[in-house]
N, C-alpha and C positions, 0 to 999 in steps of 0.2 A: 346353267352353264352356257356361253356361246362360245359355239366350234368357229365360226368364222372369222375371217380376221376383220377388225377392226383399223385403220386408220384415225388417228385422233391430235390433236396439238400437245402438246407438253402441260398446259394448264389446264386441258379437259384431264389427263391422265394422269396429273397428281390430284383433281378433284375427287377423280372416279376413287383411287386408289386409296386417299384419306377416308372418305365417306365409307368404303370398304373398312377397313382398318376400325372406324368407331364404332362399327354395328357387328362386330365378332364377335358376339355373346359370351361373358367367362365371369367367372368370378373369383379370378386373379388376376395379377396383372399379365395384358396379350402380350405374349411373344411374336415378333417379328422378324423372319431373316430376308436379305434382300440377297442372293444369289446371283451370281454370276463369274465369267472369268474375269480376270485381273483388266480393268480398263474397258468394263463395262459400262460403270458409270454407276457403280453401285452408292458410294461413300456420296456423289453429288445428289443422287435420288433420295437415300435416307436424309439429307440435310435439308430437302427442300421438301420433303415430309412435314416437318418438323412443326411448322407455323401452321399450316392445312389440321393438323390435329390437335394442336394446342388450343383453335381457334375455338373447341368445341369443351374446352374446360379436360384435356383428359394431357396431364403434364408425360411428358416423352422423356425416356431413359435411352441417351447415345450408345451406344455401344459397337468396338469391331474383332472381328478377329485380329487384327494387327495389335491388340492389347496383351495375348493370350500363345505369342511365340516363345517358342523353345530355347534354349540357348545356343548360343554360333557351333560351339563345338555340334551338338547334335544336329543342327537344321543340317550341316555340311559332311557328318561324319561319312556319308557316300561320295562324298565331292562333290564341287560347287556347282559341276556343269548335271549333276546327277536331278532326272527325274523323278526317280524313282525319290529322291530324298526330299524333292520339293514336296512331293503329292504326301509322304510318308511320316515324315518328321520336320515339318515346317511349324505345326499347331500343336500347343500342350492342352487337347480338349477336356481331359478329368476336369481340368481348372476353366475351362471355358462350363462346364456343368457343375460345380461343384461351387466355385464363388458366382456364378450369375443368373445361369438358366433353371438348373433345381431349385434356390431359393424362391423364384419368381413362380413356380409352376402351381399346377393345384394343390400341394403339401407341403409348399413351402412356407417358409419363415422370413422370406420376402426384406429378409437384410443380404443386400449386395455388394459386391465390387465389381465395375465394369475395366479392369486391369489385374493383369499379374506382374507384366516383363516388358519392358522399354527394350525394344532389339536397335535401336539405333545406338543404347549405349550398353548393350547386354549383359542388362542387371534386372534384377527379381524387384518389382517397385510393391508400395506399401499402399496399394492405391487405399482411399477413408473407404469403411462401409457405410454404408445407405440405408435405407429402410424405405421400401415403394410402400405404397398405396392401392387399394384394391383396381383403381379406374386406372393405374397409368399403364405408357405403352410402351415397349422397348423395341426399339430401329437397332436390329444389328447387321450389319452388313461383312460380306465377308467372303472370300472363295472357301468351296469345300463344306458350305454352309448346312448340305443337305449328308454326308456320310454318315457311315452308322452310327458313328457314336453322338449326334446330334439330332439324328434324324425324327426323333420323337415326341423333341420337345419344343415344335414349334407350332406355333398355332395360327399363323398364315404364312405362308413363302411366297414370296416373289423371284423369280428368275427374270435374270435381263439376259438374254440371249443378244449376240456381237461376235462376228467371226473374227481369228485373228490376225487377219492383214490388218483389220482397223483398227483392233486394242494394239497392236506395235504400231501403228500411225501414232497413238497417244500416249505408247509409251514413249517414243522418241521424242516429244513434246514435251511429255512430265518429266522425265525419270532424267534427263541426259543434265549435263552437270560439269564440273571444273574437274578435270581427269578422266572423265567418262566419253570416248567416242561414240558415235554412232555405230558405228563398225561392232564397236565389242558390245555393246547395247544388243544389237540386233541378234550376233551371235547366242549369246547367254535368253534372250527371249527365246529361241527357239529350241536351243539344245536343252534349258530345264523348266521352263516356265511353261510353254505351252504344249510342251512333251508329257511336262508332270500334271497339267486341267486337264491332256489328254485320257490320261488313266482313270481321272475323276468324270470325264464324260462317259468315258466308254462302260466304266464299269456301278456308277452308281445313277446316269442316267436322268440327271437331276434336272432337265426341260421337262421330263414328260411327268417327274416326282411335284412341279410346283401347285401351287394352285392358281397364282395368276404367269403367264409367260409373255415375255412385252418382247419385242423385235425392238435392239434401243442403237440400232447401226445409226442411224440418224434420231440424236436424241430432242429436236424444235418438232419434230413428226414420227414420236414411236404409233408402235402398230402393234396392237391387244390380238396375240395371237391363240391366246383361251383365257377365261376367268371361267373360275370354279369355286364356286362356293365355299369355304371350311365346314369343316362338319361340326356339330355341338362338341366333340371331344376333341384333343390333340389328334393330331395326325397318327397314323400309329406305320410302323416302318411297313414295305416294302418286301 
């Protein structure tokens, strides 16, 4: 383990973090979640994974929470601006464990589906099942990636830590759009978004639960602010 912080460039730190990722000892295929709040830079860091692990013969399963949402009526049924509803009923997890993570684990039968629910058109999809392989890896990325009902079944975490003046810098960059102001952008980031990773900071604690935590505020020079080893077994909760 180093306690220290680290300073590194972006192609030392997806080296460091691939070469990590092939040498997890298992004999299933490794779970990986990539942690963080919303415009951390989770979904760009799982993607540039991806060739870094491949390169060593071990083929990678995509995966995010954004596959694994609820339907409109319940994501909102507290109201749109409600935190509580973001943190609470945003993610249908049975189905994030039951079609991807349990298959893949030590007893599983390693036939998947990396989807349930398309929320952009708020329908139940039929995503194909799969069937992995002992050596492959799954990159899921996702907020809330560490609560309890996940918290188990993963077999290395990474948190990107990012405070959020900066993920609202980048959400007003991504997210803003033909009807959408900056104004109500901004509003709605604060009143449920970062209200509702509030609850998920404060009460599950998931920087100090990861095993690697990267400082990714400037993602050309994140900073390795612990790596920890995994242990021989899954993690076991907290």
């Amino acid at each position: 383990m180093t306690a220290e912080v680290q300073a590194t460039t972006r192609e030392e730190l997806l080296r460091r973090l691939g070469d990590a990722i092939i040498t997890v000892p298992r004999t299933h295929p490794l779970r990986v979640a990539i942690d963080g709040v919303d415009g951390a830079g989770k979904t760009t860091l799982a993607d540039e994974l991806v060739p870094y692990i491949e390169r060593h013969d071990r083929p990678v399963i995509r995966a995010s929470i954004d596959g694994f949402h609820r339907p409109r009526a319940a994501r909102y049924r507290r109201g749109v601006d409600s935190p509580e509803g973001f943190y609470y009923d945003s993610f249908d997890y049975d189905a994030v464990r039951t079609a991807l993570l349990d298959p893949l684990g030590p007893d599983g039968h390693r036939r998947y589906r990396t989807a349930t629910f398309d929320w952009r058109v708020d329908v139940a999809v039929d995503a194909p099942m799969r069937e992995a392989t002992e050596n492959e890896v799954l990159l899921f990325d996702g907020v809330f990636a560490q609560r309890r009902e996940l918290a188990n079944a993963w077999d290395l975490c990474i948190f990107l830590e990012v405070g959020f003046d900066e993920t609202l810098r980048r959400s007003l960059i991504r997210d803003i759009g033909p009807g959408t102001s900056p104004e109500e952008l901004q509003r709605r980031f604060w009143a449920r978004y970062a209200a509702g990773q509030r609850l998920y900071l404060s009460s599950v604690r998931p920087s100090e639960r990861a095993h690697i935590l990267v400082d990714n505020r400037d993602p050309a020079r994140p900073r390795i602010l612990r790596w920890q080893e995994p242990p021989s077994s899954v993690m076991s909760p907290k």
